[in-house]
Legacy VTK file of the C-alpha trace (Angstrom):
# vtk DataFile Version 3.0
C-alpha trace
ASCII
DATASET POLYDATA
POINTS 221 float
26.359 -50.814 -21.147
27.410 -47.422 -22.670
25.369 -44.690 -23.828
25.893 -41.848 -26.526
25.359 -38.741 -25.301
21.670 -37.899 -25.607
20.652 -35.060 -27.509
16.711 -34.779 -27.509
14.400 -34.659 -24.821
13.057 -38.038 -25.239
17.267 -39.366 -24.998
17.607 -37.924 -21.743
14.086 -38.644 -20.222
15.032 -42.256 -21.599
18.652 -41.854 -19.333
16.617 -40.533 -16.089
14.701 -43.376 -16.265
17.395 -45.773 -16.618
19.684 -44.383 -14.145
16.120 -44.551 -11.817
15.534 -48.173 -12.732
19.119 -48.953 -11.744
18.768 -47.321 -8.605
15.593 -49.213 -7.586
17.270 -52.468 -8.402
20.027 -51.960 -6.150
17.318 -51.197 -3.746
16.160 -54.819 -4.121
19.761 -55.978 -3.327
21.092 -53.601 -0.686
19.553 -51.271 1.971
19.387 -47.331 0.783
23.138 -46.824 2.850
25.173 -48.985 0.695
23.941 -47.395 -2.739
26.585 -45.304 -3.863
26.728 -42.729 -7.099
30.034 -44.632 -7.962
28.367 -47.975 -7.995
25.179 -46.792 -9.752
27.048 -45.086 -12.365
28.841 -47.979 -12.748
25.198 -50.044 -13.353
24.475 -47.396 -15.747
27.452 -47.354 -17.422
28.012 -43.519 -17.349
30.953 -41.901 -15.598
29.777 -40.432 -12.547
29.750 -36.676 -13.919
27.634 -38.158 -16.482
24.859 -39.267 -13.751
25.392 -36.008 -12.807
23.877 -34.271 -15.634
20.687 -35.953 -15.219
20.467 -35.852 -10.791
22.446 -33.460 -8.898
22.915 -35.713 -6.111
22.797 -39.839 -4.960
20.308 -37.984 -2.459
18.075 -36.839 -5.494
17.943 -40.255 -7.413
16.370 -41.629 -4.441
13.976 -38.862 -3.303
12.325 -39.292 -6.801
12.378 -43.072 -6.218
10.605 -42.570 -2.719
8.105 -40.602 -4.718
7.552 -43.368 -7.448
7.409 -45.896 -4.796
4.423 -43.541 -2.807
2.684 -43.359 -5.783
2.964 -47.411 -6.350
1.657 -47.867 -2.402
-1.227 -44.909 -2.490
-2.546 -46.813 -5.628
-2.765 -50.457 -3.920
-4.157 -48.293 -0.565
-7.143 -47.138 -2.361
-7.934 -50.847 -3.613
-7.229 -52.217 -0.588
-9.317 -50.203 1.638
-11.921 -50.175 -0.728
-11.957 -54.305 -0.315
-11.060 -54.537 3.443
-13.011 -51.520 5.506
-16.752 -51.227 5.885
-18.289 -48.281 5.906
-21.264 -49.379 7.467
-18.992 -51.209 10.290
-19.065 -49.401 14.106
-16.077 -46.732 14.197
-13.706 -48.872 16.190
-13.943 -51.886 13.371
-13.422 -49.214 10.664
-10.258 -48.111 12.767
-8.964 -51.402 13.330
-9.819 -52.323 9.971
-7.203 -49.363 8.508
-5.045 -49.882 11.231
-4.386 -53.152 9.516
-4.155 -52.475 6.216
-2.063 -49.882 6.502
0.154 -51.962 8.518
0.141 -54.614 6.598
0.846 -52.667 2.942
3.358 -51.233 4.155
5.414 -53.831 5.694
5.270 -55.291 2.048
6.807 -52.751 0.921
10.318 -52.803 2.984
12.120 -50.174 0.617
9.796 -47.643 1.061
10.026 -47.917 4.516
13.948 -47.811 4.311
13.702 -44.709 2.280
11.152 -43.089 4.529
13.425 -43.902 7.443
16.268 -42.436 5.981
14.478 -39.301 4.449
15.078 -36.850 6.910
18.098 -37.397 8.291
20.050 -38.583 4.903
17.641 -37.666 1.584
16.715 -34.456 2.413
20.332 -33.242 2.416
23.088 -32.431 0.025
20.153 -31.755 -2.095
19.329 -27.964 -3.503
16.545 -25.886 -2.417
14.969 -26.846 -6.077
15.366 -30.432 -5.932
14.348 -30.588 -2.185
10.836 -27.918 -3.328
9.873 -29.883 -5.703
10.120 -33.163 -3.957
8.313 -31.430 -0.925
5.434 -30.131 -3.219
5.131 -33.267 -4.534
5.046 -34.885 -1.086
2.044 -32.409 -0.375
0.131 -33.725 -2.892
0.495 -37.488 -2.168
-0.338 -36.693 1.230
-3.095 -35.085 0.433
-4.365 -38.308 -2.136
-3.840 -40.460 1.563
-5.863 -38.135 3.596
-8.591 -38.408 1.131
-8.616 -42.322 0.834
-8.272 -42.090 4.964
-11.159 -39.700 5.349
-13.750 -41.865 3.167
-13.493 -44.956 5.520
-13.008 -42.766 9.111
-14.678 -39.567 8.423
-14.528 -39.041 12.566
-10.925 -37.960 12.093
-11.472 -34.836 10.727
-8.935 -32.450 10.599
-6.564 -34.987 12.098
-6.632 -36.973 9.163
-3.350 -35.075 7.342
-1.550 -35.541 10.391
-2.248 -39.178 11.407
-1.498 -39.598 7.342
2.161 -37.789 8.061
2.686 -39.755 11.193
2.318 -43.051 9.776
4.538 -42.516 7.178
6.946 -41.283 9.627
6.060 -44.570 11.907
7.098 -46.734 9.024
10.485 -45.424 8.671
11.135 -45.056 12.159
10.143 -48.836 12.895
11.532 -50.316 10.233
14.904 -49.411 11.166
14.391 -51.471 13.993
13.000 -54.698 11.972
16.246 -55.185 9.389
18.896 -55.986 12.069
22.245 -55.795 10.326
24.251 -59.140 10.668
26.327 -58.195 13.674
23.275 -57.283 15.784
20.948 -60.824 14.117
24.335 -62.693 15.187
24.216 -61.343 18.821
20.161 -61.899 18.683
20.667 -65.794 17.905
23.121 -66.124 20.297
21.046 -63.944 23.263
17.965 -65.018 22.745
16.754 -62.486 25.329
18.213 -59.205 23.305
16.184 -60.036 20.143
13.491 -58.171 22.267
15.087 -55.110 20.589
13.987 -56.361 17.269
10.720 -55.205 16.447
8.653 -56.416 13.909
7.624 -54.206 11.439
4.023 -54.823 10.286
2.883 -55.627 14.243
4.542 -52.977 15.746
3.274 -50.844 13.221
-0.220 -51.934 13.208
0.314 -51.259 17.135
1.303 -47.679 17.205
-1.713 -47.171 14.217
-4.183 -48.197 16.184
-3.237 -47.231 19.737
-2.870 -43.756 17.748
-6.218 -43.995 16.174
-8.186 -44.708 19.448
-6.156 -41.496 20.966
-7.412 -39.065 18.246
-11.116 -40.367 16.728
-14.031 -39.239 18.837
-15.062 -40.952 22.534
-18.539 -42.329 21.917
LINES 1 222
221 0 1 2 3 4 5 6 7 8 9 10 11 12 13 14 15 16 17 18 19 20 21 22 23 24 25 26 27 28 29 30 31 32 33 34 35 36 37 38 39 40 41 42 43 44 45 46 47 48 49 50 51 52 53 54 55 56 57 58 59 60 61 62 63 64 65 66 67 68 69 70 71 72 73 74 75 76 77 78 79 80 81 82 83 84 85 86 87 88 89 90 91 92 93 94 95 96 97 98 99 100 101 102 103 104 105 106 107 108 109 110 111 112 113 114 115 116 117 118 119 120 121 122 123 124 125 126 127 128 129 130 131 132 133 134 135 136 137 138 139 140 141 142 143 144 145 146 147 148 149 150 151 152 153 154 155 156 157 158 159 160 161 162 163 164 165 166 167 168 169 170 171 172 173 174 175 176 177 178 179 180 181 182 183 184 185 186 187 188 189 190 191 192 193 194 195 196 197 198 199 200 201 202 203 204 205 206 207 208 209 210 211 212 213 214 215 216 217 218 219 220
């Protein structure tokens, strides 16, 4: 596919979108490592200084598709926890309840969890101070939204209820690191069966550290 070079505002928001939509299909195919800016411009069919116009960085193509895919998950939270927690349940129910959920939700959605595993130590560089503000500021808001859907169903958190929202999200990509072996270590697995205690599940051991987390911080009664 080639493009002409856009020349109104609604041309190039129409490029950003495509060169995003490219990126999160390669995100269906391969884990957030093996995208390259070579191989998505490729996709695109834009040299790579052309990508360049629209994202300053591979690194800032995928912070804004960590961002869509928060959005995508925070929406589905709110309907799910509306459906699956209630309010009039004992405290420990209600924590098990979200424990679950968010567990569950998020183990569904595997790229997410890639990206969040890889945000710190890979997204969040070779970035600019503009790009990485303005994800960040963003970031405060949506954490804000998941606080606020938290809060309604375990009010007993309190002020803990930002930070067991951060930590979660930090759980997710920690874990899921462990719960995509690449085929060298799923080889040595099958053939050991004992090693493949080293690969962790993602929505149990998740669900795991949620809750034992939960009944640390919420209120002895």
């Amino acid at each position: 596919m080639t493009f002409q070079r856009a020349r109104t505002e609604e041309q190039r928001e129409l490029r950003r979108r495509t060169i995003l939509d490219t990126a999160s299909a390669m995100l269906d195919e391969m884990p957030v490592a093996a995208v390259t800016l070579n191989e998505l411009s490729r996709r695109v069919g834009l040299a790579k200084p052309n990508v360049l116009r629209y994202f300053e960085s591979r690194e800032a193509v995928l912070l804004e598709l960590l961002d869509r895919y928060l959005l995508e998950w925070l929406a589905q939270l709110a309907d799910e926890l509306a459906a699956g927690v209630d309010k009039g349940a004992p405290m420990a129910a209600r924590a098990e309840a979200v424990a679950g959920i968010l567990s569950r939700t998020l183990a569904d959605r595997t790229v997410l969890c890639d990206l969040f595993g890889a945000q710190g130590s890979v997204l969040e560089h070779n970035v600019s101070v503009e790009v990485v503000t303005r994800y960040k500021r963003a970031s405060l808001d949506r954490l804000t939204t998941m606080a606020s859907l938290l809060h309604k169903h375990l009010p007993e958190l309190g002020e803990d209820t930002r930070l067991f929202s951060l930590q979660t999200l930090v759980l997710a990509g920690a874990l899921s690191a462990y719960s995509t072996p690449p085929p060298s270590l799923q080889a040595a697995y099958e053939a050991e069966p004992e090693l493949a205690r080293f690969h962790m599940k993602l929505a149990e051991s998740l669900q795991l550290a949620l809750r034992t987390t939960l009944l640390g911080v919420l209120p002895r009664t």
